[in-house]
N, C-alpha and C positions, 0 to 999 in steps of 0.2 A: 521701666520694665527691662529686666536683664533678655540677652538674646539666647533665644533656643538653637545651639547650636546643634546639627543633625547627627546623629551618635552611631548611625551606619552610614557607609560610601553611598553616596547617589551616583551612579552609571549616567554620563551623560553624551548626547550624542551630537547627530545632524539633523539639520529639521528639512527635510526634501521633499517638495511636489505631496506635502500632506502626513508624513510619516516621519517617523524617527528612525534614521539608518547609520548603522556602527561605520566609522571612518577607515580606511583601506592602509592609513599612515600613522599609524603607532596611536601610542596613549600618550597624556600627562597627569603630571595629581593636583588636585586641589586641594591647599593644604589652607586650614582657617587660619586666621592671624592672630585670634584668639587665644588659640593653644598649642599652637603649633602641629597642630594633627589633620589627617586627611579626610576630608569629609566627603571627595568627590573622586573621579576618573574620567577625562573626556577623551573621547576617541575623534583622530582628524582623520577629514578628507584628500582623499588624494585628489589628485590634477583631474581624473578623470573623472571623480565624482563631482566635483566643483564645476565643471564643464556642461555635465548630462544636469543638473541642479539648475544651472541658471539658464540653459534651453527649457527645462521643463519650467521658470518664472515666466520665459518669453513666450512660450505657449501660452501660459494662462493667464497673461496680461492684457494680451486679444482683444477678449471677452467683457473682460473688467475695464478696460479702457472704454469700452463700448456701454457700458452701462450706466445708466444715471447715477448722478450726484445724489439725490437725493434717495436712492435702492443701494448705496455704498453705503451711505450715511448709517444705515440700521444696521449692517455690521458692527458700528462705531459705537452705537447707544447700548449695542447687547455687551459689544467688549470691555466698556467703563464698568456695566454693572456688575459685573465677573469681575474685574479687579476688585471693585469696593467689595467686593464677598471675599475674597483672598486676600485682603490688604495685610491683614495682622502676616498672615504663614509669608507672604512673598514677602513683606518687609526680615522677619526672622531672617529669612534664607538670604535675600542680601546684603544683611546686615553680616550674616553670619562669615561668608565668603571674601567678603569687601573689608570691615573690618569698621563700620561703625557702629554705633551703639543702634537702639532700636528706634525713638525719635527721630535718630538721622534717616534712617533706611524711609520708614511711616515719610517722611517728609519729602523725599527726594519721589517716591511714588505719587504721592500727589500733584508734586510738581508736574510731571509726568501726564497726568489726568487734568492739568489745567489744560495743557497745549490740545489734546483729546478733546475738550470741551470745547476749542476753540476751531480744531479742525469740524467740530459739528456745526459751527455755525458759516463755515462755509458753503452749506446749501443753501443760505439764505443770502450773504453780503458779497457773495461774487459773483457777482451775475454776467461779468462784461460788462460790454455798454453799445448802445447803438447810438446813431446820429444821421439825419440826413444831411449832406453836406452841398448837395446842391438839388435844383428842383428835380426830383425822381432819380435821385446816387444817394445810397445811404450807405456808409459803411460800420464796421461792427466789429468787436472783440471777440473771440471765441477761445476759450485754455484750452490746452491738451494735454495730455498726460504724456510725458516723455518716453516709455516703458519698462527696463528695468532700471531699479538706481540701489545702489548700494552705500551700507553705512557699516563704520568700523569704530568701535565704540570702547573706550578706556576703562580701566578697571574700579575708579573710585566711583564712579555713578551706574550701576551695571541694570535697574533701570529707568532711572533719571532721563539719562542720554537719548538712549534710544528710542522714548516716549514722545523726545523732540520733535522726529524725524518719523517714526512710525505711522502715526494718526494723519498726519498731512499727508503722507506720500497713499494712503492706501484712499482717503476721501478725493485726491485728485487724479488716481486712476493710473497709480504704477503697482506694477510688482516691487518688492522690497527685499532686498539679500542685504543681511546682516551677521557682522564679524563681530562677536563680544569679546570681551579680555580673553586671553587662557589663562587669566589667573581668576579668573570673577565668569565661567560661563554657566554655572546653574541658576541664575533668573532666566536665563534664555528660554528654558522649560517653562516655565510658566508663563510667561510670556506667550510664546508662542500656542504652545495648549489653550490657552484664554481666546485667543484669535479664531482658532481654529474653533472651539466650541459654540464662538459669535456667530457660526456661519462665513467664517470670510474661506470661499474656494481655495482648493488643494493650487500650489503652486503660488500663491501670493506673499506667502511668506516665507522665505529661506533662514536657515540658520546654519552657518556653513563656521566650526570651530577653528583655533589655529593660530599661530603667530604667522611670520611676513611669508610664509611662499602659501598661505591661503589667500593674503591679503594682495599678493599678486596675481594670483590664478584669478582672482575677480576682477580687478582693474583690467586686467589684458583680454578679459571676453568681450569682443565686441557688442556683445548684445546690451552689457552694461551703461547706461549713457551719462550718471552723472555718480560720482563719490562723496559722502561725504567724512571728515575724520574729525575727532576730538582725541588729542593728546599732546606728546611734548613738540616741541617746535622743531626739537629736530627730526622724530617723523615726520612729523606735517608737511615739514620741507621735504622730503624724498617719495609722501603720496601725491603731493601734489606735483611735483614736477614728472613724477610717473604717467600721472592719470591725464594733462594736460601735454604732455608729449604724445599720446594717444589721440589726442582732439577731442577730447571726455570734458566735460563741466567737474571743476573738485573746488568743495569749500573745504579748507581744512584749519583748526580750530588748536592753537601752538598753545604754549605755555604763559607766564606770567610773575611777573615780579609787582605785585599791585602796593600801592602805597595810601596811607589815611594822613589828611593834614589835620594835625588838633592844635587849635589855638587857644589862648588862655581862657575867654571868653565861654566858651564850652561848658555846656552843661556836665560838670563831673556823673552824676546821676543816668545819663543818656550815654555819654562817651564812653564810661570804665567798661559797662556790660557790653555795650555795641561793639567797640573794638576787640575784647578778650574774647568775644562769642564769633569772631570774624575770623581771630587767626589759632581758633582753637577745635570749631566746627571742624565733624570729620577729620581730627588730627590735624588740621591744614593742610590737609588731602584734597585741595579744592584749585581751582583756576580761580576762582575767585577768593580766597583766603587773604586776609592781611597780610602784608609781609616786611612791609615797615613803616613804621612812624616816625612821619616828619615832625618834630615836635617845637613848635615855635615860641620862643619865649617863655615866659611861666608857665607851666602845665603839669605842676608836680600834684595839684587835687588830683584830676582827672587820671594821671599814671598810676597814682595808689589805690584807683578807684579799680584799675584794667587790673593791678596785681593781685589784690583782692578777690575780685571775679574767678581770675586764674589762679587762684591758690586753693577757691573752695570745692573747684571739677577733682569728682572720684572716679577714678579710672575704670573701665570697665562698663559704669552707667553714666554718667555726664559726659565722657570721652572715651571715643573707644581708640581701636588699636589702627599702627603700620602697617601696610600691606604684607613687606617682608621682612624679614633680621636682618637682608643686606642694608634695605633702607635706614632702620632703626638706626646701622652701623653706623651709614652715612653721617645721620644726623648730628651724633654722638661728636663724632670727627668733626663736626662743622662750627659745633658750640665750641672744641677747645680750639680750633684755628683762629675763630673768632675772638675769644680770651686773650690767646697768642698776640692777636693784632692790637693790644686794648679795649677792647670792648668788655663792658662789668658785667657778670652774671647778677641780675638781680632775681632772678627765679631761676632755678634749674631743675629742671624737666628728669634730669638722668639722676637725681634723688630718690623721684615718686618710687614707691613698690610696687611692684605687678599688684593684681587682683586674686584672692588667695584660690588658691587653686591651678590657677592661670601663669603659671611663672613662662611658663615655655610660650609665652605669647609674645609680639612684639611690642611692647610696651614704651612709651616716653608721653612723659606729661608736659604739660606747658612751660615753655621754657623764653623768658625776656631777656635782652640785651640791652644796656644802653652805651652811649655814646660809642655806637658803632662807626668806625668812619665812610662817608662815600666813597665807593669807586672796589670798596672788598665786599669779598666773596659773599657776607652775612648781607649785605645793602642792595647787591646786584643778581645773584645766582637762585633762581628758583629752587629755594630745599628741599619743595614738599613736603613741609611738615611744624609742627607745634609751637615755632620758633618766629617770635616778633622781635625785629630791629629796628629799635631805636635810634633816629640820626638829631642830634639836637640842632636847630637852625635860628639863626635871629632873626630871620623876617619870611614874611610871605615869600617872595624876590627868590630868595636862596632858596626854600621847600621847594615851590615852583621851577627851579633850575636843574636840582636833584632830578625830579619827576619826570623831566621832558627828556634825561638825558638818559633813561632805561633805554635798552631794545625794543620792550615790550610794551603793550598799551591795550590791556584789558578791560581794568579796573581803577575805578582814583576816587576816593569820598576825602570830604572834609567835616569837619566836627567846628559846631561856627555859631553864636546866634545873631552873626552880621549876615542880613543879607546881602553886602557889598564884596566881603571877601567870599560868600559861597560863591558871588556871581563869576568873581575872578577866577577860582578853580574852574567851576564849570568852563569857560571860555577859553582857558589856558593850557588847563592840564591834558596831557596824550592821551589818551583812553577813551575807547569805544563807548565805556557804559561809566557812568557819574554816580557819584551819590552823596547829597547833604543830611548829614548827620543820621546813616545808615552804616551799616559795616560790612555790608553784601549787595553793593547792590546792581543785583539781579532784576532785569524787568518782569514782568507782568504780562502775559499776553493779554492784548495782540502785538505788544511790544517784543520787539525782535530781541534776541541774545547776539552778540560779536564784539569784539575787540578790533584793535587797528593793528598796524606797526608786525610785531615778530610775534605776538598772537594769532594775528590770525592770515592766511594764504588764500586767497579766494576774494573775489567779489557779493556784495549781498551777507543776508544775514540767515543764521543755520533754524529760525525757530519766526513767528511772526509772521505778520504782512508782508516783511520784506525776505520772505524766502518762498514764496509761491512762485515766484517768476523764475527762483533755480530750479528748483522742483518739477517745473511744466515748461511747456512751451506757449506762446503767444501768436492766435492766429489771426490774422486781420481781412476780410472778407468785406468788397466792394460792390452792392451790384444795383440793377438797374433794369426794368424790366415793360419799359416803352419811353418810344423817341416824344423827346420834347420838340415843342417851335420854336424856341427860345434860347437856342443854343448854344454855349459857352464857353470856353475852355476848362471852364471846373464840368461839363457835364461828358 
């Protein structure tokens, strides 16, 4: 399905204490990637709106903190059913702004509605726990809601990301102030309208617009208590050293150079499509996209198979576009440095034609290298974007050597039908989240999302079981309420 892109500007604003209120601090434009045309205007908030904004969350966190788990929860059930009524329009519109086709957009919302499914089944599998621990002392778990918490959320998943973090943080009893892209903020709209129509109270949701002095004005409100970020590493690096020089909890969520080990072995069949669907998904506008192939030994079926895959994506429907023309630029530049260095173009991407109509979009199609060498620009540097590098390697040993010597450690699949060498990647390779003979992979809830190393800043994981405890607090409660004869030092 091609994307409906919106043919008039949508006005877009702040979402404060229930209302939509025009920002005090100029405009920006939202310009599609598609065509290069404006399809939005957002208005930011000044210092002092961002101030009176996140008192008015801490206000009505109060309340909501005080209210059962399971009277949150029916917020939560009305808000899924409102997306799946809106899924087609909210996918268009972020597909539209963001820049991938409509599949991607449909898909990254579901995702989105998995974690929502899962924060509802928080009424029922977190219960605490009690225990008596000596004759009449029992002590007990109890969560808390932490109160306000904030998330700043990246332009390629506009709303993927925040679906993370939304449905948890509102089922365990915080207020929620969120920063989306300025280049990606009309999901926000829906979003939040969707929330708001669930019944979830004025003030639980903020939507506050803006690049880095919104994204400050919220780290430095005290009332804020935990951050969370998803983008490049070298933000992530200067939110988190912001928000944690404050004494603030911040997971922050960096960039990645991920890598696929394919050995001969390999089902060509499974491999061509998994790999070219890995680093071609959303342009390779992904934290998780492939970004180079360690290729061990024989693997020239399997390589013709990835080409092929990537030769048959049509622009515009199978693949969509770059956020912006500087990036496209970038990329452009990175293919012939790569050239430059020896590396063979066996696909090139800056061939493809735009989509007729579409010229003035940011356009590059899939684009493969091989015998990239380690240690350049194409093997190491996050490009973000449609560009798989091939590093040829004679053994496991060597792939395995490459791998560990990134910064980064997001992501690492191998392609194998040995179970002996999947076991060795798993076991070996840096990266947070593994995958055999996948090209994404992405957990599952209740399986937590995080990476290690220069991915990711923070302790704990941003999505799962293991991000309840950033999310809230843990309280432990001792008591006792008649004297034994029996008396003990446990009593």
């Amino acid at each position: 399905m091609s994307v409906k892109i919106p043919e008039t500007v949508i006005n877009c604003s702040n979402f404060i204490n229930g209302r939509w209120v025009k920002g005090d601090a100029g405009t920006l434009d939202v310009i599609s990637p598609y065509n290069g045309k404006k399809i939005g205007e957002v208005s930011l908030p000044s210092q002092a709106q961002i101030k009176s904004a996140i008192e008015a969350a801490d206000a009505a966190q109060r309340a909501w903190g005080a209210t059962p788990m399971k009277e949150r929860a029916q917020v939560l059930f009305n808000f899924r059913n409102i997306l799946m009524r809106e899924i087609d329009e909210i996918s268009h519109l972020k597909a539209s702004e963001s820049g991938k086709n409509f599949a991607e957009g449909r898909a990254g919302l579901m995702k989105g509605i998995e974690v929502l499914e899962y924060a509802l089944s928080l009424q029922n599998i977190d219960t605490g726990g009690k225990l008596e621990v000596s004759r009449g002392v029992n002590c007990e778990y109890r969560r808390q809601a932490l109160g306000v918490v904030a998330n700043i959320t990246p332009f390629n998943f506009p709303a993927m990301v925040p679906m993370w973090t939304i449905p948890i943080n509102i089922a365990l009893g915080n207020a929620y102030v969120w920063k989306p892209s300025e280049k990606t903020p009309l999901t926000s709209m829906k979003i939040a309208n969707a929330l708001k129509e669930a019944g979830l109270p004025d003030g639980l949701m903020t939507v506050l617009q803006g690049g880095s002095d919104t994204v400050n004005g919220i780290i430095d409100h005290p009332a804020v208590k935990a951050i969370g970020f998803v983008g490049s590493t070298k933000v992530a690096k200067i939110v988190y050293g912001r928000a944690t020089a404050l004494g603030k909890r911040a997971l922050c969520m960096g960039g990645a150079k991920n890598h696929i080990v394919l050995l001969p072995d390999a089902t060509p069949e499974m491999a061509g499509p998994g790999i070219s669907d890995s680093f071609t998904g959303c342009a390779g506008q992904r934290c998780m996209a492939a970004s180079v192939l360690l290729a061990v030994g024989d693997t020239e079926k399997s390589i013709s198979k990835i080409i092929e895959r990537a030769s048959s994506l049509k622009l515009g429907t199978d693949m969509g576009a770059l956020i912006t023309k500087a990036q496209r630029d970038f990329l452009v530049e990175s293919i012939s440095r790569a050239e430059a260095l020896g590396a063979k173009i066996i696909l090139d991407g800056r061939k493809v034609p735009a989509p007729k109509g579409m010229e003035n979009g940011n356009w590059l199609g899939p684009t493969i290298l091989d015998h990239v060498q380690p240690g350049t620009e194409a093997a190491t540097v996050e490009l973000f974007g449609p560009i798989l590098s091939i590093v040829r390697c004679k053994d496991m040993t060597e792939a395995l050597k490459i791998q560990n010597s990134s910064d980064y450690g997001n992501a690492c699949s191998v392609f194998t039908n040995s179970g002996a060498m999947a076991e060795r990647v798993i076991r070996e390779a840096k990266a947070g989240m593994i995958g055999v003979n996948v090209g994404v992979p992405v957990p599952r809830e209740p399986f937590s999302f995080g990476g290690i190393a220069a991915s990711k800043f923070g302790s704990g994981d941003i999505t799962g079981e293991h991000s309840l405890d950033f999310w809230s607090d843990i309280r432990k409660i001792t008591t006792k309420w008649e004297k034994q004869n029996d008396n003990n030092w446990m009593s």
